[in-house]
C-alpha positions in Angstrom: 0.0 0.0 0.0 1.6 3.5 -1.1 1.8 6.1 2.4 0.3 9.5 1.4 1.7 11.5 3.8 0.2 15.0 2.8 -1.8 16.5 5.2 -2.8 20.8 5.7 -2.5 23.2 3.5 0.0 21.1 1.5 -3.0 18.4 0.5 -5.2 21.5 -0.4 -2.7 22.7 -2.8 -1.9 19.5 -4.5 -5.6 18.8 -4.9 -6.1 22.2 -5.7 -3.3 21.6 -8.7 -5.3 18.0 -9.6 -8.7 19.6 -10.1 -7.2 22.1 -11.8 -5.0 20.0 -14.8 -8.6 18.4 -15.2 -10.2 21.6 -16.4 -7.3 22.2 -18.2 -7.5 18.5 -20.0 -11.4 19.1 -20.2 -10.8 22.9 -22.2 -8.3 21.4 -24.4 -10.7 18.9 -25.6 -13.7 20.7 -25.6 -11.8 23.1 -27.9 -10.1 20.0 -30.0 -14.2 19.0 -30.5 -15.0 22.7 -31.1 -12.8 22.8 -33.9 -13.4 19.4 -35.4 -17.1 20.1 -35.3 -18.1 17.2 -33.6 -21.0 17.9 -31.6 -20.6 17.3 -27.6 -22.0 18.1 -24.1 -20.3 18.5 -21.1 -21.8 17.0 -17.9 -20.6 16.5 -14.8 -17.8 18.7 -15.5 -14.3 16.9 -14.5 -15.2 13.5 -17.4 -15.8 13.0 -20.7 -17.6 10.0 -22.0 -18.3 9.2 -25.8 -22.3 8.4 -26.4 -22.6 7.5 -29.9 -26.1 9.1 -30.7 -28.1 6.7 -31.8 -26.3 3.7 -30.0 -28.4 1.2 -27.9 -27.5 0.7 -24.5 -28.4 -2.0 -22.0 -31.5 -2.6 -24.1 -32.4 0.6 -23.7 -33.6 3.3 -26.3 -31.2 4.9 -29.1 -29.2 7.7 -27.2 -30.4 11.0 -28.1 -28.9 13.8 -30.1 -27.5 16.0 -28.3 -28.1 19.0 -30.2 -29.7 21.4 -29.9 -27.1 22.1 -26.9 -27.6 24.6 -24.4 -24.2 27.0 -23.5 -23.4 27.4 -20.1 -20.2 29.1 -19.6 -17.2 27.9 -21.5 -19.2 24.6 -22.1 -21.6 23.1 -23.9 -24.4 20.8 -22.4 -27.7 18.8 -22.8 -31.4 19.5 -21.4 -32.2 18.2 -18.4 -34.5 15.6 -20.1 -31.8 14.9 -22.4 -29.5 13.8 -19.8 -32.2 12.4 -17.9 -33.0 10.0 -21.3 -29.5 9.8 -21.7 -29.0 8.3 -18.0 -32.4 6.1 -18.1 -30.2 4.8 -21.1 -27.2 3.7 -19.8 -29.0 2.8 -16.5 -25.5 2.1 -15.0 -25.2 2.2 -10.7 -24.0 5.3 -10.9 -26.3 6.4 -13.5 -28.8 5.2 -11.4 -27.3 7.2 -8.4 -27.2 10.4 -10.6 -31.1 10.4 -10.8 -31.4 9.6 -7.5 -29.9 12.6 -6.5 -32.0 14.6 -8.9 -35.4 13.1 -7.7 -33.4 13.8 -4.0 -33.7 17.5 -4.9 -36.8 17.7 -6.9 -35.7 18.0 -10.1 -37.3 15.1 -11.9 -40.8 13.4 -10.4 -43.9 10.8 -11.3 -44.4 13.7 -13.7 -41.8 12.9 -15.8 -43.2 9.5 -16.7 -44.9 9.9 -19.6 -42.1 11.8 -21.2 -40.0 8.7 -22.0 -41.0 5.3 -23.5 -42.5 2.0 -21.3 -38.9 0.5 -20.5 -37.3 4.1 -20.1 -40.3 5.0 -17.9 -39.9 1.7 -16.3 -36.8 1.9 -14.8 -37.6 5.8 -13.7 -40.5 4.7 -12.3 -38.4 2.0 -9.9 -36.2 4.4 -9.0 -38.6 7.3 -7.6 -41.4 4.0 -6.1 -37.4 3.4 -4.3 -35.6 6.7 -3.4 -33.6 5.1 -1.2 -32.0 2.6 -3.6 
């Protein structure tokens, strides 16, 4: 097991420095997909994962396009019920605990059921009848 033996204001700074080469990575290829003209949304903010619109996942529906894109800041991103689609997709545990969080802070409810198909709605539906996972 490797000792980390940072502790204070020295562990601030080097996470500090971490978060920081991330945004840097993430600018650089926001900009590389800018200039490319390949279409992209950022979410989450310190990641980047390739959906192939159109791809099925986990016998879910084809992902979405994600254009029209809304700006926020220096970044692109989806819609709410994009990404919400785009999660219901994947379906992943950590997908899963994304909309958790969201139905956690009111963001998405039993009203948002009829905005996706039966097995999209489905697994929605599980997930706010089971808030607690």
């Amino acid at each position: 097991m490797i000792e980390f033996n940072l502790k204070g204001e020295k562990l601030w700074q080097r996470m500090e420095r971490a978060v920081g080469k991330v945004n840097e990575r993430l600018l650089k290829t926001i900009q590389i997909l800018a200039i490319a003209k390949v279409p992209y949304a950022v979410i989450g903010g310190h990641a980047v994962r390739v959906l192939l619109c159109g791809r099925i996942e986990r016998e879910g529906e084809p992902n979405p396009d994600i254009e029209p894109s809304t700006r926020a800041g220096n970044f692109q991103t989806v819609p709410l019920e994009t990404l919400v689609r785009m999660k219901l997709n994947a379906f992943r545990r950590k997908d899963q605990m994304h909309l958790l969080d969201m139905i956690s802070l009111g963001m998405i409810d039993h009203s948002w059921l009829e905005r996706y198909p039966a097995n999209l709605s489905d697994r929605l539906k599980e997930l706010l009848n089971d808030p607690e996972g």
